[in-house]
N, C-alpha and C positions, 0 to 999 in steps of 0.2 A: 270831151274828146270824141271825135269820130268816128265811129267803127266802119273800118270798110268789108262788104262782106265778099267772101270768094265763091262764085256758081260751081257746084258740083253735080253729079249727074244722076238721070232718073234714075238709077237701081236706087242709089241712096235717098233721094228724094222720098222714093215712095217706102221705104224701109222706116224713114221719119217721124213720115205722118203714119204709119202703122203702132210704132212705138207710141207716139205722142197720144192717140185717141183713148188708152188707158188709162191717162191719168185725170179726164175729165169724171170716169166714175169712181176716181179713188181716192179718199180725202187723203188718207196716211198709205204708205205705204211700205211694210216694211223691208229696212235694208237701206231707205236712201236718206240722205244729209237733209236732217230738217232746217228747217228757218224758221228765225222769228227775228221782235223787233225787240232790243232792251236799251234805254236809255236813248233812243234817238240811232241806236247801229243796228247793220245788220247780222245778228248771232247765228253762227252755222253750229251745231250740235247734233249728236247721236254717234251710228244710225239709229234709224228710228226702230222701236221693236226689241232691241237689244236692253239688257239690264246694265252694261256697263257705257258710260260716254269716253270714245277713245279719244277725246280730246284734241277732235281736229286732225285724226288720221283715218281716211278710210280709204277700206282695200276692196278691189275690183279683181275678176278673176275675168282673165280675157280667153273667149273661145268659151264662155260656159252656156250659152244658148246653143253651140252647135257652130256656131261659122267662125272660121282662123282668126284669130287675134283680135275678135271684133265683144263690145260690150255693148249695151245701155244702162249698164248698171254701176254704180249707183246713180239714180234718178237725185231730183233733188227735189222738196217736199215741205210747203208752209200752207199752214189751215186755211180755212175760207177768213175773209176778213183781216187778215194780215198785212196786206199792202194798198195802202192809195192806189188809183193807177197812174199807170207809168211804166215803166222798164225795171227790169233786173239783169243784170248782166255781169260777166266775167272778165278777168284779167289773169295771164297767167305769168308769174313772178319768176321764172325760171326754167330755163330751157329743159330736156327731157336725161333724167339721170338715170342709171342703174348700177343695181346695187353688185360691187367685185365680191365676191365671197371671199375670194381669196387673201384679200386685205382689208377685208372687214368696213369696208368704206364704199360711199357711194361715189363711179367713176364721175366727171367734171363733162357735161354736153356737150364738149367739145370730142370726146373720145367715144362716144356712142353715134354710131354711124345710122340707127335706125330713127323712125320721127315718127309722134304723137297728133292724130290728127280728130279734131271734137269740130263736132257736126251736127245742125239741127236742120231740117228741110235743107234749102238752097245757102246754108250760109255755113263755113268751115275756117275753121283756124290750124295751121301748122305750127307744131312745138319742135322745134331743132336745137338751136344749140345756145338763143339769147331770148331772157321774157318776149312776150309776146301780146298785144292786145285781143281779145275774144271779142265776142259778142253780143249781144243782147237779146231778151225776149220778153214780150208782152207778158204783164199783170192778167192773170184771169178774172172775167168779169166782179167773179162773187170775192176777189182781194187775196186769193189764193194762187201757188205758185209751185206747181205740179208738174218737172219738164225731165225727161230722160235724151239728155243728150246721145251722140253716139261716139265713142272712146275707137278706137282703130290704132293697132300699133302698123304702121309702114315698114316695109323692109328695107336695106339700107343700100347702097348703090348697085352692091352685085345681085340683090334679090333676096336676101339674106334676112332672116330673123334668130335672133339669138334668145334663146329659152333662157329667163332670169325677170328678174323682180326691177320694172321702171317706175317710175315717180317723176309728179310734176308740182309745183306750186301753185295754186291758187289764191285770189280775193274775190270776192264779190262784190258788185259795185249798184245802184240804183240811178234812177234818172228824179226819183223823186224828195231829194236833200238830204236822205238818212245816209250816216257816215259808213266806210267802207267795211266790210266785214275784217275780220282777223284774218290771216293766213291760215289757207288748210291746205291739207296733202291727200291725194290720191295716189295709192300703191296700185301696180299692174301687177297681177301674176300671171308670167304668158309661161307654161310650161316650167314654172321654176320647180328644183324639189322643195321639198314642205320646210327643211330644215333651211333654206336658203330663207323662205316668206318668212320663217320665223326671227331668225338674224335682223332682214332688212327693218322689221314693224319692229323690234327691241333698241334699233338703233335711232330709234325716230325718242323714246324716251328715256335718253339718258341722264343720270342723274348730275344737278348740275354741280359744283365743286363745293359747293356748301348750300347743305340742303334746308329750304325757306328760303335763299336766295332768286326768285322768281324772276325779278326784272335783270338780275344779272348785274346789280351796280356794286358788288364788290362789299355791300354791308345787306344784313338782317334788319329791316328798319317796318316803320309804316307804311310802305307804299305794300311792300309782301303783307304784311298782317291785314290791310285791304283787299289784295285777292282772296286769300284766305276767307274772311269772312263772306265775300261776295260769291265762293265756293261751298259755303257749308252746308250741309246735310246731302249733299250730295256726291258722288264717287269718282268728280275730276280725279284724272291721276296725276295733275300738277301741282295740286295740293293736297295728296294723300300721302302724307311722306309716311305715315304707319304701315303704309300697303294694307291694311285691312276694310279697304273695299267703301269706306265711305268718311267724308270731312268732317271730323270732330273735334271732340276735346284734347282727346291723344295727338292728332296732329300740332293743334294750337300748342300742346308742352313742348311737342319739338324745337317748334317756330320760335318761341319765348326762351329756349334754353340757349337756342344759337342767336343771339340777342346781339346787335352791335356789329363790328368791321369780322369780314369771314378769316379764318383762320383755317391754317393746313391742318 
């Protein structure tokens, strides 16, 4: 697929390349979405530095360097040696959401008047109201992949930003055969209150109508007792149905008790 890229201008340009020259002396850094390679895909996990993996959600707080609605954070983050070269690049799976408090659900991109715009030098994607193709960026020489884009929430036709909790969809995608990453989610907190960020990031894991039901086919079979085990010793929370912080044997009693077609 083609990415076409959009010219944006010097203030951001040079803001960029300001951000970006950090990450050449910094192998890890904590706070942003690691990468690696498992089985031939590309695995997004962390953030990095943290003791728990939020399992493919992470939150950005916009305006926390000092400038309105503007981030570079979360960067994104894989060791030296990690990729052939070639490209790594984005896809974003869904227009820009935010979270209603009031009905406890996130509004449809069609009803969010403001827009998500991710930026690296001269090249920018707008997120409105329907997924959207990104962009791509070079492999660093030594196979590592080290890039803080920049997140900007827009205001919406009258000038307008509304304080609350956005979200976008994400994949990552490569130039170099390895298959496409999972869906991950990035949360914006532009002035939301704390109880709003908290709602929005508990509504991201909810539990599904029978729990061990992972892939969602209506039964407790092998394909879940597979994740599972491809989850263990570790504190996914899609397969910690004990909620005690890490994949075990407790979990596996759960999975094996709800064994067969789910039941109310």
């Amino acid at each position: 697929m083609t990415k076409t890229p959009h010219l944006i201008g010097l203030p951001t340009l040079l803001a960029s390349v300001c951000l970006a020259l950090p990450g050449i002396a910094h192998a890890q850094h904590a706070g942003d979405i690691g990468l690696r390679v498992v089985d031939g895909r590309i695995d997004v996990f962390g953030p990095l530095g943290q003791e728990e993996d939020t399992d493919g959600v992470f939150l950005s707080e916009l305006g926390d360097g000092g400038t309105e609605a503007f981030s570079s954070d979360p960067g994104f983050d894989a060791l030296s040696g990690t990729f052939e070269p070639g490209r790594i690049g984005f896809d974003c799976l869904s227009g820009l959401q935010r979270w209603d408090p009031a009905a406890g659900a996130w509004l449809e991109p069609a009803l969010v008047g403001e827009e998500l715009s991710i930026s690296f030098s001269i090249l920018e994607t707008m997120v409105v109201d329907e997924p959207v193709s990104g962009f791509s960026l070079a492999v660093q020489p030594d196979g590592g992949w080290h890039r803080h884009v920049n997140w900007f929430l827009e205001p919406d036709a009258s000038g307008t930003r509304l304080p609350g909790v956005y979200r976008v969809d994400l994949a990552l995608y490569s130039t170099m055969g390895l298959a496409d990453s999972e869906p991950f989610t990035l949360i914006f907190d532009y002035e939301a209150p704390a109880a709003d960020v908290t709602a929005a990031l508990d509504s991201m894991y909810e539990s599904p109508a029978c729990p061990g039901d992972f892939d969602l086919d209506g039964a407790v079979t092998g394909a879940d007792l597979t994740q599972m085990l491809g989850d263990w010793g570790t504190n996914r929370i899609r397969s910690d149905l004990s909620g005690d912080g890490v994949v075990s044997g407790a979990d596996l009693t759960i999975l094996l008790g709800r064994w067969g077609l789910c039941t109310e």
